[in-house]
N, C-alpha and C positions, 0 to 999 in steps of 0.2 A: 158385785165387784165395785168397788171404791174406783171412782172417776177423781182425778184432781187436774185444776189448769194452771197450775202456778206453783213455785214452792212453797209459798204462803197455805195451801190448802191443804198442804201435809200436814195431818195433827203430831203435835208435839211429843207423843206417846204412842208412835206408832211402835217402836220397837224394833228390831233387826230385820233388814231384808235379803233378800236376792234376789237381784237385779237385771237385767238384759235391755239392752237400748236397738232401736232399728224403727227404717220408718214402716214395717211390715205391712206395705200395702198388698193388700189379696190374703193375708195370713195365711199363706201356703204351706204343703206340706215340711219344706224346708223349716220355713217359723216353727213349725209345730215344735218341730224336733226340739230346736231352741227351749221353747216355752216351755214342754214336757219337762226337761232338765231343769227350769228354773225351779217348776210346782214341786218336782222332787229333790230336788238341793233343801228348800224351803221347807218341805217336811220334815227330812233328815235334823235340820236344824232349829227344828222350831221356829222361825222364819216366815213372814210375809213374803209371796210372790211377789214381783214389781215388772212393769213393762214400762219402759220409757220411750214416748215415741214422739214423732212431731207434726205441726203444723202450722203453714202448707208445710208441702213438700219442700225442702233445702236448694233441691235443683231450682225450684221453682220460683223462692227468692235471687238465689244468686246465678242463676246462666235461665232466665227464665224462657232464651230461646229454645232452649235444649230440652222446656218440661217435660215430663210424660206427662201421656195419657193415666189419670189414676185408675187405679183398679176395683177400688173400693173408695166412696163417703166417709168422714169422721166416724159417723157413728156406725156406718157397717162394720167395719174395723174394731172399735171397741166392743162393738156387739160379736165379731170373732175370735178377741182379747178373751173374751168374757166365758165363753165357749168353750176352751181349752182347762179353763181352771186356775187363770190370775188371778190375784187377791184384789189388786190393785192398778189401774194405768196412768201415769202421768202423763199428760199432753204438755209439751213445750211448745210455746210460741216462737217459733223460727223466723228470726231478724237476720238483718247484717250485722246489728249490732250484737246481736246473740253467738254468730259463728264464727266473730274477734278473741272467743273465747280461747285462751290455749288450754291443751288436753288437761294438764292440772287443775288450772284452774275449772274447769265444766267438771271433772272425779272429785275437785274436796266440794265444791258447793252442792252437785246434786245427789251424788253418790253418797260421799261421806257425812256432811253437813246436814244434809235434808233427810235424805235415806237411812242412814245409818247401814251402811253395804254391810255385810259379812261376807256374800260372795260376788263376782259379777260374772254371769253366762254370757260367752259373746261368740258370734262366727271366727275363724282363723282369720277372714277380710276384713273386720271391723276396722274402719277407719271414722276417728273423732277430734277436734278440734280445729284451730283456725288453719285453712289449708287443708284439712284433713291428715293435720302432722302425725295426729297419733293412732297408733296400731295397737295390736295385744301386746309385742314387748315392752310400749309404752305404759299400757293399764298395768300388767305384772309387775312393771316397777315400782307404779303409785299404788297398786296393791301391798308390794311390801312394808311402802310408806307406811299407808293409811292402816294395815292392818283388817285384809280384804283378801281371800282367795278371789284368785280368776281360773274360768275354766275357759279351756276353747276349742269348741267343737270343728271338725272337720269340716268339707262341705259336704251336704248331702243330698242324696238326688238321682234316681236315672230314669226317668219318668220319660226321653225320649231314647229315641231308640240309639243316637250316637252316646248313649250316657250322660248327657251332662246335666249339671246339679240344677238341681230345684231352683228357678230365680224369678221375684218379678218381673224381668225385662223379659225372660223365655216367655211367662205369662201371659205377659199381656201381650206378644207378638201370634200367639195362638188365639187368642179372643180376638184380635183385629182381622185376625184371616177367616176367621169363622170356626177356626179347629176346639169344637165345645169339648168334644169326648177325652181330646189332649189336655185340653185346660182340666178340665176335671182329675186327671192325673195326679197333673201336680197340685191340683186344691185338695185334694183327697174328697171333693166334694164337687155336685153343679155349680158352676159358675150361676152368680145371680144380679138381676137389675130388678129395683122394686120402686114403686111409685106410687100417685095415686091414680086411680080411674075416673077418666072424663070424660064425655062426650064427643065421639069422632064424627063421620058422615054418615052413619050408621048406613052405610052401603053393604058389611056385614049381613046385617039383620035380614035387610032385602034379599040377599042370595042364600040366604038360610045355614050363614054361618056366623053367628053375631059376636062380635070380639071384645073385647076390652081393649081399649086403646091408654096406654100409660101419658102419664103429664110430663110437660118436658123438663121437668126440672128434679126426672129421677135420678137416683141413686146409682150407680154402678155403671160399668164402662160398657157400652153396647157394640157388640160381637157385628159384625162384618156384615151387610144384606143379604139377607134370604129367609128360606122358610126351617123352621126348628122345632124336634120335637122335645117335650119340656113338659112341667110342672107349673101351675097356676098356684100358687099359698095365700089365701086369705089372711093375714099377717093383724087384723085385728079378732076373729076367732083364735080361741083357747086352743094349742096341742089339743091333738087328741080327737078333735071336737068334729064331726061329721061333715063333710063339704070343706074343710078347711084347706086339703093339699088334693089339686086334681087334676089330670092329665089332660094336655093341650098341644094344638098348635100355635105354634109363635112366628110371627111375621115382622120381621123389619125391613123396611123400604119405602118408597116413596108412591107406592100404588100404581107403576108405568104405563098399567093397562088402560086407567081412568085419569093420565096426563098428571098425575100428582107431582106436588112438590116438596110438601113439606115429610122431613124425615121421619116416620114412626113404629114406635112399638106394643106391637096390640096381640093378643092371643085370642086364640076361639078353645073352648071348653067342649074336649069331644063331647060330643051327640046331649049336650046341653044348651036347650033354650029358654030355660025358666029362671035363668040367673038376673040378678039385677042388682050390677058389682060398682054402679056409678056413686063415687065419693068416697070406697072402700080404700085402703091402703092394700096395694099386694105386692107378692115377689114375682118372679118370671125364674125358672132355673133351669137352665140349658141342659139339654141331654145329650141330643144330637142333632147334626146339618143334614135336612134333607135334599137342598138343593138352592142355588140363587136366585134371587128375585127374577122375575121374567116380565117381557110385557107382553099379553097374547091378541090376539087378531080380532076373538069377539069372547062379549062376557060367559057364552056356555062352553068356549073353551076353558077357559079361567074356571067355569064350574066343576067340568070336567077333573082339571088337576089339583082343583078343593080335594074334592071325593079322595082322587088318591094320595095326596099327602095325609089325608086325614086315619085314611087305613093305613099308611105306612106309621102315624107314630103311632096309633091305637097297638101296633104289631112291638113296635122298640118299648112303648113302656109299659106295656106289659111282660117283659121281661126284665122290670128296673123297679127298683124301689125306691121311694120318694126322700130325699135325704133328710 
C-alpha cells in the first residue's frame, strides 16, 4: 500500500481513483464495508483504491476537550487500511487552518486536483468541510460538477443486541468497559494493544508465572482492568513461523495485591517459561474477560487464582482461533 502525507506525495500519474474519506479509527467492521466497496468500485473501473484519512483526530484539534480516547495508533490504522486491500492512504494533517476549508473547496483540491476521483464511497453521515457544512447532497452536487459518481452506503451494523450500527464511539465504549468478545464483533477481529517488552519486577517469574510486561508508550486503547484471555503475536517473527501467535493470560492493573501503582500491561504465556521476549516488539489481542483486577489477602491466594484463570483461558482458546 502507497502511504502519502501531503498532496505533494501524490505522483503526478497516478491515474483515476476511488476514493472514501473518514477518520476510521479501529477499521471496524463498518469501515470494512466502506472499504470493500471502494476496492470493488476500483476494480470495476480500473481505478486505484484511495482512503483519505486524518491526523490527529479533528475532534482533537478543534473541541480538544471533547477528545476521544483513540482506538488505534497511525500506524495500526494504516496497517488495517492495508489489510482490507487499499491501493493507497492519504493522511491529512488536521489544522484549524485546514478545517476553514469549505466542502468545495477540500472536493476540487483533494478529490478532484490531487486524486483525480471518478468515484467517491462515502457513509449516508458523512459530514465535510468548515463546520462540517457538507453532507452527501453536498458531494453529489460537486460530483456532478467535477464529473465524479458518489455512492452512499447505508449504515451498517447490528453487532449489539439493540441493533445499532457499527460505530467507533459504540467501540471504544466496549473496550473501556472491558466488553473484549463485543468489541471483537464489531472489529470483526481481537481487539489489539502492541508494544515493546520491558523489564517489569519480575515478581511473575518468582510465582511461576513470568509475564511480559508492555512499554508504556504502546499502541492501542487499553481495555478496562482485569484479567484476559488473549493471544501473545511476536510481531517481529515471520507469519507462519512457529512460536509466533500463542495463547495467554493478560493482566491489566496496578498489581493491588503488592500495593502497586503504576498502570500495566503484561501477559503470561500458558505453561511457558523458556521465553525470553525482552526488547521483542508484540501484540496482545483480546479474546475474553475473565474477571477484574482483585487485591487478595496473601500471595498463595493470588497463586491459587493464577492456576485458575490460567485453566479458564487454556479452556476459551482452545476453542478460538488466532486471528
Amino acid at each position: 500500500m502507497h502511504r502519502w502525507y501531503a498532496l505533494e506525495d501524490i505522483p503526478s500519474d497516478l491515474g483515476p481513483t476511488v476514493v472514501t474519506l473518514g477518520n476510521f479509527d479501529g477499521v471496524h467492521r463498518g469501515h470494512r464495508e466502506v472499504l470493500g466497496r471502494v476496492v470493488r468500485e476500483a476494480r470495476d473501473r480500473g481505478a486505484t483504491p484511495v482512503a483519505v484519512t486524518f491526523e490527529p483526530h479533528p475532534v482533537t484539534v478543534l473541541y480538544p476537550e471533547r477528545a476521544p480516547a483513540l482506538i488505534m495508533s497511525l500506524e495500526q490504522r494504516l496497517e488495517a487500511l492495508d489489510s482490507v486491500g487499499v491501493g493507497a492512504t492519504l493522511v491529512l494533517q488536521f489544522t484549524r487552518e485546514f478545517a476553514q476549508q469549505t466542502p468545495e473547496e477540500f472536493v476540487e483540491t483533494t478529490f478532484v486536483e490531487a486524486l483525480g476521483a471518478v468515484a467517491v464511497v462515502v457513509g449516508k453521515d458523512t459530514r465535510f468541510g468548515v463546520r462540517n457544512s457538507g453532507d452527501v447532497g453536498t458531494l453529489t452536487e460537486l460530483g456532478e460538477k467535477h464529473g465524479f459518481d458518489v455512492i452512499a452506503l447505508d449504515d451498517i451494523g447490528e453487532a449489539a443486541p439493540e441493533g445499532r450500527r457499527w460505530s467507533s464511539t459504540q467501540l471504544r465504549a466496549e473496550i473501556l468497559d472491558g466488553k473484549v468478545r463485543h468489541a471483537a464483533e464489531i472489529l470483526g477481529r481481537p481487539h489489539r494493544v502492541s508494544g515493546t517488552v520491558v523489564h517489569g519486577d519480575h515478581r511473575g517469574r518468582d510465582l511461576g508465572f513470568p509475564t511480559a510486561n508492555l512499554s508504556s508508550d504502546h499502541a492501542g486503547l487499553v481495555p478496562s482492568d482485569g484479567v484476559y484471555a488473549g493471544w501473545l503475536v511476536r510481531l517481529d517473527l515471520d507469519p507462519g513461523t512457529v512460536d509466533r501467535t500463542l495463547p495467554a493470560a493478560i493482566s491489566i492493573g496496578t498489581n493491588p495485591t503488592f500495593d502497586g501503582h503504576q498502570r500495566r500491561v503484561e501477559a503470561y504465556v500458558l505453561d511457558r517459561t523458556d521465553l525470553d521476549l525482552y526488547g521483542e516488539r508484540v501484540a496482545m489481542d483480546f479474546v475474553s474477560r475473565l474477571r477484574p483486577t482483585l487485591r487478595f489477602d496473601s500471595v498463595e491466594a493470588l497463586i491459587d487464582q493464577m492456576r485458575e484463570d490460567v485453566a479458564r483461558c487454556r479452556e476459551i482458546l482452545s476453542a478460538t482461533v488466532p486471528a
